[in-house]
N, C-alpha and C positions, 0 to 999 in steps of 0.2 A: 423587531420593530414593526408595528403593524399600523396603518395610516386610517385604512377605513374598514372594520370588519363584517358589517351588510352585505357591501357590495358584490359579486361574483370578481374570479382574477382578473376576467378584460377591463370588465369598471377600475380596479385597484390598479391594473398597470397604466391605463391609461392617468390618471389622476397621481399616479405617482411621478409619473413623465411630467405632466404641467406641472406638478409643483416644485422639483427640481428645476427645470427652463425657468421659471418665473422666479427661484431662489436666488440661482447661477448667476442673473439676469440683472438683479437688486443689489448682489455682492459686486458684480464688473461695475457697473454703475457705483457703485460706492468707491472704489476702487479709482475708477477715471475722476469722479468729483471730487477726491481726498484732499489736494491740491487743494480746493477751491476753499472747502471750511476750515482748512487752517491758514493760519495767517502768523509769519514773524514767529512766533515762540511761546510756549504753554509754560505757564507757570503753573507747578506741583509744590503745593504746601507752603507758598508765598518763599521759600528756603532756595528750591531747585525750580529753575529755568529749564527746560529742554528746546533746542531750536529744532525750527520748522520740519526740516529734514528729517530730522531723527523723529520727529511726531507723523510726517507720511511712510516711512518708511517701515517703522511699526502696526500704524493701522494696516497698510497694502500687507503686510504681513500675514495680520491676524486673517486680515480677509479672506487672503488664499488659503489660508491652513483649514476656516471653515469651510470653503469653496471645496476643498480639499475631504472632510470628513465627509460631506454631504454627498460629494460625488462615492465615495465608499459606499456608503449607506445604500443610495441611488442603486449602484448596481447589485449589492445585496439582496436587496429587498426583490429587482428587477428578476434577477437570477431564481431567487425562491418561487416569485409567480410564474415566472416562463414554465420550470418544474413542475406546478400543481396544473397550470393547465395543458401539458404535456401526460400528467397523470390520470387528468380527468378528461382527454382526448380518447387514451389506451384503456379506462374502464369506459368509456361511450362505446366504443368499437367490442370491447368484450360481452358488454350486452346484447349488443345490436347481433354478434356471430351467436350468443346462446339462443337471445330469442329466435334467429331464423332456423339454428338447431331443433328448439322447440318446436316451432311450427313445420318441420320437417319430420319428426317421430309423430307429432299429433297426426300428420296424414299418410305417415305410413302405417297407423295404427286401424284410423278410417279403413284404408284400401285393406289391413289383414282381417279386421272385424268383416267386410263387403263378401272376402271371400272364402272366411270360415263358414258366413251366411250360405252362399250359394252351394257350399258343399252340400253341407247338411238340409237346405232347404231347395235345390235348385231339382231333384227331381221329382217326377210327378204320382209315378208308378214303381211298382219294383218289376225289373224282368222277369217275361216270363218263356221267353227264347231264346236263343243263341242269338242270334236278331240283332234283338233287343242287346242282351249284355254287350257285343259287340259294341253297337253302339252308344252305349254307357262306360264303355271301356274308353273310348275315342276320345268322349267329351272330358272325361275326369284327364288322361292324357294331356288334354290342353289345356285345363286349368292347373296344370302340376307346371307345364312352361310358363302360365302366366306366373306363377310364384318365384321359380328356378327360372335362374338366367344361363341357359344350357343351350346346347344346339340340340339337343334332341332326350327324350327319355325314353325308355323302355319298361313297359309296366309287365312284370313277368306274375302269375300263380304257377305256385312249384306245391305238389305234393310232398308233404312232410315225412311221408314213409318211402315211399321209393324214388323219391327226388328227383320228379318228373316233370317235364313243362306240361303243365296242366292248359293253359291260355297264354299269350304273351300278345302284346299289341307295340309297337311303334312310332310313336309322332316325334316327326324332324320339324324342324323351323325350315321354312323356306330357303331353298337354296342350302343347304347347310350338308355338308360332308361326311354322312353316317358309316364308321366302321368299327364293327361291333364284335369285338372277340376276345374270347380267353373269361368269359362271365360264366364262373362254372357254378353251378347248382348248389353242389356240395360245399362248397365256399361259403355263401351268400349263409345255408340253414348254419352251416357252422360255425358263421357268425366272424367270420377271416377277413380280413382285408385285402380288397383287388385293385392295384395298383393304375391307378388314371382312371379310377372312378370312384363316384361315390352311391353310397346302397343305403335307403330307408327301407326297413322290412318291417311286417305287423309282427309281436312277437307274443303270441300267444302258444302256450301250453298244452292245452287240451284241444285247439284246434286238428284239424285234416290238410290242411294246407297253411301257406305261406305268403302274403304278396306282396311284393317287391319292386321298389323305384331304381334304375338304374341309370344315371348322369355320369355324361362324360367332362366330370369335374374332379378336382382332389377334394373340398372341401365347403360344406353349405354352412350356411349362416340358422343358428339357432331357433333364429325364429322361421326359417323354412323348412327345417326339418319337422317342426312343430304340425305344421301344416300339411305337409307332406303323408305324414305319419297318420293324419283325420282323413286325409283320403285314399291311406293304402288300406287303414280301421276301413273305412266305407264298402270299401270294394271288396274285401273279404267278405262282411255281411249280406253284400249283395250278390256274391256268387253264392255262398250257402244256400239264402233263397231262393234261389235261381237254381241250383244243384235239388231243395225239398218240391219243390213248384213240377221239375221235370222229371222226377222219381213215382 
């Protein structure tokens, strides 16, 4: 049974409230004034008399029994609305957690587009010293923590033939408790897994060397690895040049 179907469920529950009180309201009133509109005894079919009594006792009867279905209905209907606007409380809230989901991947999209950018666009020259790569080593370092949430990484080149540290650099987080052991070479090119860390390496073929992200993590989220991976790429290319440049 549906009373007003425009309305939203507040409008309908409310509206269905007044019109049950003001139903309720009309039947007690009928009810109480029963008494008054009869009088003495109803004559049915000029044949049968029914005295007074039995004529209020009947209407107060009927009355309640409607008073009675109404009230049924009443809460029926009451209960169904309470429901939809319980339902459309839990998808308000569903959207409102998607949207802010949304607008949470939209800006962690920003910040990984910002710093795929500054990879590949952030320097200005290629090295042409020890110096220099040094510190071009430094800086990529601390863009690999701004990605990684690590206390520290180690950016190692290992020679692919006799599996050798070629360069390695260092950057801890502030304050942060570096102890760094059992990161064996031959591991890493073999491609093994070392147990309380984790390893991005560039994995080219025809290369002379190898370079390699070491976090003291079990496990990086896919889209940092992604990243990780464009600036171990980077750093390879730029020691090669740096390796043709000083030859």
């Amino acid at each position: 049974m549906t009373f007003l179907g425009p309305f939203n469920s507040t409008d309908k529950t409310k509206f269905l409230k007044f019109t049950y009180l003001v139903t309720i309201a009309l039947l007690l009133s009928a009810v109480v004034f029963t008494p008054v509109f009869i009088r003495h005894y109803f004559l049915l079919f000029k044949k049968y008399i029914i005295q007074e009594d039995a004529v209020e006792a009947v209407l107060i009867i009927i009355l309640l029994l409607i008073a009675y279905l109404l009230s049924n209905i009443y809460k029926k209907e009451l209960k169904k609305y309470r429901q939809e606007t319980r339902r459309l409380s839990r998808d308000n809230s569903d959207l409102s957690s998607k949207l802010t989901d949304a607008f949470k991947y939209i800006g962690g999209v920003n910040v990984q587009i910002q710093e795929i950018r500054s990879i590949f666009c952030g320097l200005k020259r290629y090295p042409t010293t020890e110096n220099e790569f040094r510190k071009d080593l430094a800086l990529f370092a601390r863009k690999v923590l701004g990605i990684v949430n690590a206390d520290w990484v180690v950016i190692r080149i290992i020679g692919q033939t006799n599996l050798r540290t070629m360069k390695e650099h260092l950057e801890p987080r502030k304050n942060a408790n570096c102890i760094i052991k059992g990161i064996s070479n031959k591991a890493i090119v073999a491609n093994r897994a070392i147990d309380g860390y984790s390893i991005v390496a560039t994995r080219h073929d025809n290369s002379m060397i190898m370079v390699v992200c070491v976090f003291p993590k079990k496990r990086l989220d896919e889209e940092e690895k992604i990243l990780v991976e464009a600036i171990t790429n980077q750093i390879e290319m730029l020691y090669l040049i740096k390796s043709l440049k000083t030859t």
